[in-house]
C-alpha positions as CSV (number, residue, x, y, z in Angstrom):
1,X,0.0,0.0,0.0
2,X,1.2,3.2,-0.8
3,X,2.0,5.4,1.8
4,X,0.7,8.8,1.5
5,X,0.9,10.2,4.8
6,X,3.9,10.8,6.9
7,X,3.6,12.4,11.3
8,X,5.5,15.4,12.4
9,X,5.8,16.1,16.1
10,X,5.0,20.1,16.1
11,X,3.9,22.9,18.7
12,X,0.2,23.4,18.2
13,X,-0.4,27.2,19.8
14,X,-4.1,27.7,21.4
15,X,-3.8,31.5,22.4
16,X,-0.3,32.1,24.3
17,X,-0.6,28.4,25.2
18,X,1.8,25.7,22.9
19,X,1.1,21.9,23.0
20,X,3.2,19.4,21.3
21,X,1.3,16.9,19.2
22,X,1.7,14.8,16.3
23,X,0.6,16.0,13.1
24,X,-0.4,14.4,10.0
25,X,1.8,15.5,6.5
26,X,0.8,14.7,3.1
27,X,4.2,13.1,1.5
28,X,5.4,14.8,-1.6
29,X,7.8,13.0,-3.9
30,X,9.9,13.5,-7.2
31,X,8.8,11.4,-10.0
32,X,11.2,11.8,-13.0
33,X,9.7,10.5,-16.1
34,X,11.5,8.7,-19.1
35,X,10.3,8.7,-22.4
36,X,11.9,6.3,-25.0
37,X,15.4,6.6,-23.0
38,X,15.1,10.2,-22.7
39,X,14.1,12.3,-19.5
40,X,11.6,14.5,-19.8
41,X,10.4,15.9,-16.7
42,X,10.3,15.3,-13.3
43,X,6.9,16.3,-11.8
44,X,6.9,16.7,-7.8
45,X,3.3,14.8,-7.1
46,X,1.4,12.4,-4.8
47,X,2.9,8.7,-4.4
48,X,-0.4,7.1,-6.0
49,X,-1.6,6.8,-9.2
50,X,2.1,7.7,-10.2
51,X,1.2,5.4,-13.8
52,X,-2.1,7.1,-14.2
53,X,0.2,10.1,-13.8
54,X,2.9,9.5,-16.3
55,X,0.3,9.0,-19.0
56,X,-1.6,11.8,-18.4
57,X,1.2,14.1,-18.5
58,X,3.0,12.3,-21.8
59,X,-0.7,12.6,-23.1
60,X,-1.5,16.7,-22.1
61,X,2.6,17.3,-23.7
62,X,1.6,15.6,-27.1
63,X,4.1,12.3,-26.8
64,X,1.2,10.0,-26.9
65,X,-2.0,10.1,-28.4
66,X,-3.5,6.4,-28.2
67,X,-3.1,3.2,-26.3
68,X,-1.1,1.6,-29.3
69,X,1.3,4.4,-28.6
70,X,2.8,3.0,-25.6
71,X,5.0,0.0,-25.9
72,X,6.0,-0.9,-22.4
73,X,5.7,1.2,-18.4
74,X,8.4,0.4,-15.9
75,X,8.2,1.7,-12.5
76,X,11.2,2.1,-10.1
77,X,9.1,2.2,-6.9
78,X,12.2,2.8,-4.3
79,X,13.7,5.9,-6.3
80,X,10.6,7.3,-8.2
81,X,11.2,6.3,-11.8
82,X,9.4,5.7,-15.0
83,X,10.3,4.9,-18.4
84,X,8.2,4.6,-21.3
85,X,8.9,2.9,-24.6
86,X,6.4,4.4,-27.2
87,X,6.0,5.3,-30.7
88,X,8.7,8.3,-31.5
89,X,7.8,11.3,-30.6
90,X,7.1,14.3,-33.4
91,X,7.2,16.9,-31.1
92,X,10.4,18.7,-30.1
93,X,10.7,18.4,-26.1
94,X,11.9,21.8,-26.5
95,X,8.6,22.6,-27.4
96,X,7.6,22.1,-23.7
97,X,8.6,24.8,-22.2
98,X,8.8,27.5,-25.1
99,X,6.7,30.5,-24.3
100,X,3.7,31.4,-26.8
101,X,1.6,34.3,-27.1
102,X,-1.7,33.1,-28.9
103,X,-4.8,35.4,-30.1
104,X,-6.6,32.2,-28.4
105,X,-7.8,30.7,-31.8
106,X,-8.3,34.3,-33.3
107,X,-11.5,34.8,-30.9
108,X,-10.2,36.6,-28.0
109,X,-7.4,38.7,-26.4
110,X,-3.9,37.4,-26.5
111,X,-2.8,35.1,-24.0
112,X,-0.1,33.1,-22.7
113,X,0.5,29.4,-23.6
114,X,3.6,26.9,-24.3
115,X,4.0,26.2,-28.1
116,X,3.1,22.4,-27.4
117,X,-0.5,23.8,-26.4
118,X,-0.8,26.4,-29.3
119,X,-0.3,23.1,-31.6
120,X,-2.8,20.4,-29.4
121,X,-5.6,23.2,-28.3
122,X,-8.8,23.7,-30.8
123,X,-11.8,24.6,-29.7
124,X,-14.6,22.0,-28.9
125,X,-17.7,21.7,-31.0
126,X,-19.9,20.0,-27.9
127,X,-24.0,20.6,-27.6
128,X,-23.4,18.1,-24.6
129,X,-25.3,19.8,-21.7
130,X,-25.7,19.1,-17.9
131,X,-28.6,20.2,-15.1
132,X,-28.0,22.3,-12.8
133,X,-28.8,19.8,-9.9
134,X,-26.4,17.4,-11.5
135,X,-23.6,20.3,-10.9
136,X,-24.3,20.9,-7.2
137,X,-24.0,17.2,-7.1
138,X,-20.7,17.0,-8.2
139,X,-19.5,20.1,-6.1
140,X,-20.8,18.6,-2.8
141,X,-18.6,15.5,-3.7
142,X,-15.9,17.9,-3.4
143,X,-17.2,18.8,0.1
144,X,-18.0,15.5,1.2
145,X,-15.4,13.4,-0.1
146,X,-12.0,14.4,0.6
147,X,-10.6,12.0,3.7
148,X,-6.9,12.9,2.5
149,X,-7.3,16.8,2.7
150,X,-9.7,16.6,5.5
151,X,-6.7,14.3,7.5
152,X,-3.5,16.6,6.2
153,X,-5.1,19.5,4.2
154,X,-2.1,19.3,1.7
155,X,-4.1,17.8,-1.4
156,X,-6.0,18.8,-4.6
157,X,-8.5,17.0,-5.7
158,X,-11.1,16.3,-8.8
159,X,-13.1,13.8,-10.8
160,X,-15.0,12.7,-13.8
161,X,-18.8,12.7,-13.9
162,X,-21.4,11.8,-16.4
163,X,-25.3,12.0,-16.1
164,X,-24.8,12.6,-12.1
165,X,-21.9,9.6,-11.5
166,X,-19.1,9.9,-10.7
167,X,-16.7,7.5,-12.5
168,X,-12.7,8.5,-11.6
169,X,-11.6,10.5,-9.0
170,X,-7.7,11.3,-8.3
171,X,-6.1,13.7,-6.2
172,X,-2.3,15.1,-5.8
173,X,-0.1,18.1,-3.8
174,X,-0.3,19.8,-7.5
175,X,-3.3,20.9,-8.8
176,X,-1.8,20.1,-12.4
177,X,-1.3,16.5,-11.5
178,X,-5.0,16.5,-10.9
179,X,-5.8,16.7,-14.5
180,X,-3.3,14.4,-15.8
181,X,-3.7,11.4,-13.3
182,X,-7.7,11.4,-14.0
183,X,-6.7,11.9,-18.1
184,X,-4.0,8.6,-17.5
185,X,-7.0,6.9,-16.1
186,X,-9.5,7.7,-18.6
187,X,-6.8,6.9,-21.4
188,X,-5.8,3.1,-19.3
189,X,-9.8,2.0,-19.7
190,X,-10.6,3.1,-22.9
191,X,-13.1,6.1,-21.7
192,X,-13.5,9.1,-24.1
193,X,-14.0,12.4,-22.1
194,X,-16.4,14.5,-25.0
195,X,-19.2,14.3,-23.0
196,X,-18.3,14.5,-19.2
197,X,-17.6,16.9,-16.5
198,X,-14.6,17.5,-14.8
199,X,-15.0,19.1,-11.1
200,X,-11.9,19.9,-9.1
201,X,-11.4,21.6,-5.8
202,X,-8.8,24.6,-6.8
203,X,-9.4,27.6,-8.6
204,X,-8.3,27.6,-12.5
205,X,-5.7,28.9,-13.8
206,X,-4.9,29.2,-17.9
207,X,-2.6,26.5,-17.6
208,X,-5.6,24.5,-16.1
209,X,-8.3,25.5,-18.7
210,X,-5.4,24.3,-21.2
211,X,-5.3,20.7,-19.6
212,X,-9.0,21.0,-19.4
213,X,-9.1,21.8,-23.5
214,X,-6.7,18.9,-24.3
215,X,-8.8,16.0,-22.3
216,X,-11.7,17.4,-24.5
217,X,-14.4,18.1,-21.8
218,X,-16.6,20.4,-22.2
219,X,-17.6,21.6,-19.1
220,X,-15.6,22.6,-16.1
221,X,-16.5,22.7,-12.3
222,X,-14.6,24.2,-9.4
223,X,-14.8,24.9,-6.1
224,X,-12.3,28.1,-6.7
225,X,-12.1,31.2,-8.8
226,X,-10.8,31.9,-12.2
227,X,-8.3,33.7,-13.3
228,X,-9.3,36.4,-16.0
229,X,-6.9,34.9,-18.8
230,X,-9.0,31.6,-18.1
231,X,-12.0,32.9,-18.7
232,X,-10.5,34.2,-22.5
233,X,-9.4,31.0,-23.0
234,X,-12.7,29.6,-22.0
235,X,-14.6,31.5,-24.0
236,X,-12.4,30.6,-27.3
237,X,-12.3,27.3,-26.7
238,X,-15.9,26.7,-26.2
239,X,-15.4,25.4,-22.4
240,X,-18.1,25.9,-19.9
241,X,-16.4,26.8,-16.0
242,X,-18.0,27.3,-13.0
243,X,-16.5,28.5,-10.2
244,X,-17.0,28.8,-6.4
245,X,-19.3,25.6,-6.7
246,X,-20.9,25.2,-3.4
247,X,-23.6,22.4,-2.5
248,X,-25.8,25.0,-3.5
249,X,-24.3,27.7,-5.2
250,X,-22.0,28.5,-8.1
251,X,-21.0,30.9,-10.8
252,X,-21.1,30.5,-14.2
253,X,-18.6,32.4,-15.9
254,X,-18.6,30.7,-19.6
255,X,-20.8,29.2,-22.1
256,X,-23.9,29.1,-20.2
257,X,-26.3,27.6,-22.4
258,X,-24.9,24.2,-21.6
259,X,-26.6,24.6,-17.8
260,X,-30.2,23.1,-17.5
261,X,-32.1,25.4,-15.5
């Protein structure tokens, strides 16, 4: 079993009054990732789901792009390694981490992006639409069912939902991780992401929306805000967020019509 919680004696203060107890910390640990001989990255996350992980990530950066692109996963428990043999690669790695300044598919204001996401990102053609009942679902989930933050309060977390189920659920110390453990998991059985939700318990960022954008859903729900380049992106892209989703209250910042009042 992976072990995702470590205990820290620490001073506890209660007024001008300090108690020593033991505390519970989420572990954080550095996965570096492999592709075809080559490291790529390596991504500071969560201990579980670190497979899930690695193909959401290779996924979201363009090396793979279906299940007959991988060849072989190896895991190196003890020191945090993965290697992947898959189909070669078109994309330059450089391409990674080279900054882009997009007019967001011509529709909006210019905003920031890595030249990997300027070539993956199109906007979605979905009609796909949920009720409103079904998202306050999915945000008390968020409330409800989040043992590991409620025991350390170190972790993200998020899921996939369809027609008021939920169907994966991950969770990491980076919000980014989020997205690409629950798009590994999708990708390992076979599930295609057009017409789901994605809820999540942080606010989103641009670099979120763009994960959100390349896993192809449609609508977007968290428990945070947005930031204002989001929202551009959003609206380009044809992606629905919601913010501040409460058990009974939200905001709907984008694409509307896909709510069912």
């Amino acid at each position: 079993m992976t072990k995702e919680i470590v205990t820290h004696t620490i001073l506890k203060a209660n007024g001008l009054q300090l108690e020593e107890v033991e505390d519970c910390i989420v572990q954080e640990i550095p996965l570096t990732v492999h592709y075809n001989g080559e490291e790529i990255a390596t991504l500071l996350c969560s201990p579980s789901q670190t497979e899930e992980l690695t193909l959401g990530f290779l996924l979201n950066e363009g090396f793979i792009q279906t299940p007959n692109d991988v060849y072989e996963l190896r895991q190196d428990p003890a020191d945090h390694l993965v290697w992947i043999e898959g189909k070669p690669c078109l994309l330059q790695k450089e391409l990674m981490s080279k900054r882009f300044v997009s007019a967001c598919c011509g529709k909006s204001r210019a905003s920031f992006c890595f030249a990997n996401d300027a070539l993956m990102v199109k906007p979605l053609v979905s009609t796909y639409r949920i009720s409103l009942e079904e998202a306050y679902k999915y945000a008390g989930f968020l409330q409800y069912h989040l043992p590991l933050f409620q025991a350390t309060g170190g972790v993200h977390s998020g899921g996939v939902g369809h027609q008021g189920e939920v169907i994966l659920t991950s969770y990491d110390i980076g919000r980014h991780n989020v997205f690409d453990k629950l798009n590994g998991s999708a990708f390992r059985s076979g599930l295609q992401l057009e017409n789901h939700v994605i809820f999540f318990s942080g606010r989103v960022s641009s670099e979120i929306l763009l994960k959100v954008a390349k896993m192809k859903v449609p609508i977007l729900i968290a428990r945070g805000a947005p930031t204002d380049m989001a929202l551009s992106q959003a609206a380009a892209l044809n992606i629905t967020v919601i913010g501040f989703a409460r058990e009974q209250r939200l905001n709907i910042y984008t694409c509307p019509e896909r709510i069912i009042v």
